[in-house]
N, C-alpha and C positions, 0 to 999 in steps of 0.2 A: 504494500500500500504506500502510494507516495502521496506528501502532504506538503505545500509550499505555503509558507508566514510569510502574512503583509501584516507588518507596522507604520501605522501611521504615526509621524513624533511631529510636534513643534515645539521647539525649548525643550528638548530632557535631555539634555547630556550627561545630565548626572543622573538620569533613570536608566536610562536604555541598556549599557553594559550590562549590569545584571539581568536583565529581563532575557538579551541573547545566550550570557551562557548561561541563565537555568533554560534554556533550551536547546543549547547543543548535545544533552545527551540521548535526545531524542530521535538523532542523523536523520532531520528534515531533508527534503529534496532541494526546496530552496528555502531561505530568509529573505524578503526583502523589506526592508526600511521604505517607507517613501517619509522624506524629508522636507516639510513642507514649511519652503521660508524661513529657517531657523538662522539665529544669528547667534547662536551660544556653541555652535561649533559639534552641534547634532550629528549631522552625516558624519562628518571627520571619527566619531567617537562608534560611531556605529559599523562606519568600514575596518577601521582597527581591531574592534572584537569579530569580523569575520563576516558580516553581513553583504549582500548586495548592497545596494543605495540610490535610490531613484529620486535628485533632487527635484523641487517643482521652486523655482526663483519666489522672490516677496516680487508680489503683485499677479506670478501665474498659479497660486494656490487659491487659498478660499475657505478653507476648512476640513474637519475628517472627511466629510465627504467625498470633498472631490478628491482630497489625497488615497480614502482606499480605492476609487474610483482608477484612479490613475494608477494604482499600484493591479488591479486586476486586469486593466488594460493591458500593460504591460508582462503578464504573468501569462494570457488567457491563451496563447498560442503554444504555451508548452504543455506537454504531456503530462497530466498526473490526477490524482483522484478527488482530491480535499484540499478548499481553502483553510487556511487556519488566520481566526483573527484576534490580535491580543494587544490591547492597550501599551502603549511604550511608559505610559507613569508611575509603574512597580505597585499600582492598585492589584494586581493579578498576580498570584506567582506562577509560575509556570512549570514548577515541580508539578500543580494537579493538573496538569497534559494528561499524563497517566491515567486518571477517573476517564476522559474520553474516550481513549485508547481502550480501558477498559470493558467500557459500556461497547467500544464494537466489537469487542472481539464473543460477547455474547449475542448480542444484537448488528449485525455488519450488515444488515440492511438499514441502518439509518443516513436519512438522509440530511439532518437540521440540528444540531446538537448546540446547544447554550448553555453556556455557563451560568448556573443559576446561585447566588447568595444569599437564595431565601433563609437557609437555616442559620448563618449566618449578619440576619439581618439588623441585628442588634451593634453593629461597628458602624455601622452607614447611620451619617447623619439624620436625624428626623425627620427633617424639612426634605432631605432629597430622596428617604426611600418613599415618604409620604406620596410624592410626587412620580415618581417609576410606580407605587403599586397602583393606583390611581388608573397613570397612560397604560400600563398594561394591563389591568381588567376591561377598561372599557374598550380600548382600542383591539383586546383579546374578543369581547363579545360582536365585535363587529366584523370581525375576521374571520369566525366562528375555530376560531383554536386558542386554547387552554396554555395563557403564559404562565411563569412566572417571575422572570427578571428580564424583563423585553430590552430593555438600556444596556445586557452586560455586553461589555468590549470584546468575552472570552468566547467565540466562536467556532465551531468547526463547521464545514457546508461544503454538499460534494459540489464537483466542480457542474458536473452538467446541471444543476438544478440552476449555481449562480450567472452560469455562463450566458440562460438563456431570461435573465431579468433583465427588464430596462430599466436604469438604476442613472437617477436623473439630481439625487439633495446632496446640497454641496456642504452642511453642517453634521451636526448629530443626529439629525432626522434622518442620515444614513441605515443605520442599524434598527431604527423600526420601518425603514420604508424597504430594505428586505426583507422583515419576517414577514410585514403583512399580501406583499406581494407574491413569496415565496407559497402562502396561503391559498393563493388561487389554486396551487396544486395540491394531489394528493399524495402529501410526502410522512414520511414517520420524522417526528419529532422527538428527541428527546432532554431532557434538563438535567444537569450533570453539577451536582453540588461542587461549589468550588470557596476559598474562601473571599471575607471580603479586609483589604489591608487597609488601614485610616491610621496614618500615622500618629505621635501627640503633635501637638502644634498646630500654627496655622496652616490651611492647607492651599496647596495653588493649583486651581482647576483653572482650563480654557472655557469649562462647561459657564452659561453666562444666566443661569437659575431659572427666572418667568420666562426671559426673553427665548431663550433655547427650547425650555417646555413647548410654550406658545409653537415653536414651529414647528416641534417634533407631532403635534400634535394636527396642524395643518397640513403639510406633509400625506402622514400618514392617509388622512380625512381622502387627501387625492388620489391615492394610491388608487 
């Protein structure tokens, strides 16, 4: 089974290292970075640990969107089975790859795999899982499939399901306007416990709260 990682980063140079090698001992088929705009010197940090690197300039980015957009672009011509998607901000560890891997080697026909932090949801701010449980019930009931962490970054998705969406939000309204498009078919789903990391201190998200909500929310609506 082969499995190619798109990261999207802007500003983490001081995340992404880790995030690549907890996943080197997983001998992916590819890694690739897309480096979207960064001026802290992202890409550089991410080709050093071993990564591909698919820069997008300030001003021809836009958001995760268009950068995982661009990074599958890019990827969609080579051979292999599974995207794999994981947040570059060390919210995710990447040691639980394995729970996915796991879930196929029982289940390898799935198609949809999410990383889910519901059990886990007690690390996750208030205000922001309030807000994910929310968009994912109701944006779940209109899709008519059964989420439970629609927002998480930790993705697995075979390649022919994503290959053949048209995939158009250039923000975080990425990652709901796959699943619920991915919805129109009939694919096996599954939610894969993973955990959720919130360091102490203040934290620094690109996520932009109502504003982001609001669109992941419109978005989706168009899907």
């Amino acid at each position: 089974m082969r499995i190619a990682a798109i990261i999207a980063a802007h500003d983490e140079a001081d995340h992404i290292a880790p995030v690549l090698e907890g996943l080197k001992p997983f001998g992916l088929h590819r890694v690739l970075v897309v480096d979207d705009g960064s001026s802290d010197g992202t890409g550089a940090v991410a080709r050093a640990a071993g990564a591909e690197v698919l820069r997008l300039e300030p001003g021809k980015g836009g958001g995760k969107g268009q950068a995982m957009r661009a990074g599958i672009a890019h990827l969609k011509s080579d051979a292999f089975d599974f995207y794999l998607f994981l947040d570059a901000d060390g919210q995710h560890d990447p040691a639980d790859f394995q729970r996915f891997l796991d879930h196929l080697m029982v289940r390898p026909d799935a198609d949809f795999l999410i990383g889910s932090r519901f059990l886990d949801r007690a690390k996750i701010p208030a205000k922001r899982w309030r807000t994910n449980a929310l968009g994912t019930w109701t944006l779940g009931r209109i899709a008519g499939v059964t989420w439970e962490d629609s927002q998480s970054g930790f993705r697995l998705i075979r390649k022919k399901v994503l290959d053949r969406l048209d995939l158009r939000a250039t923000g975080f309204a990425i990652e709901m306007e796959i699943a619920m498009k991915a919805a129109d078919w009939k694919l096996r789903w599954a939610h894969i416990p993973i955990q959720a990391i919130y360091r102490p201190g203040p934290h620094r998200s690109h996520f932009r709260g109502v504003m982001d909500t609001w669109l992941i929310a419109w978005e989706s609506l168009k899907c």
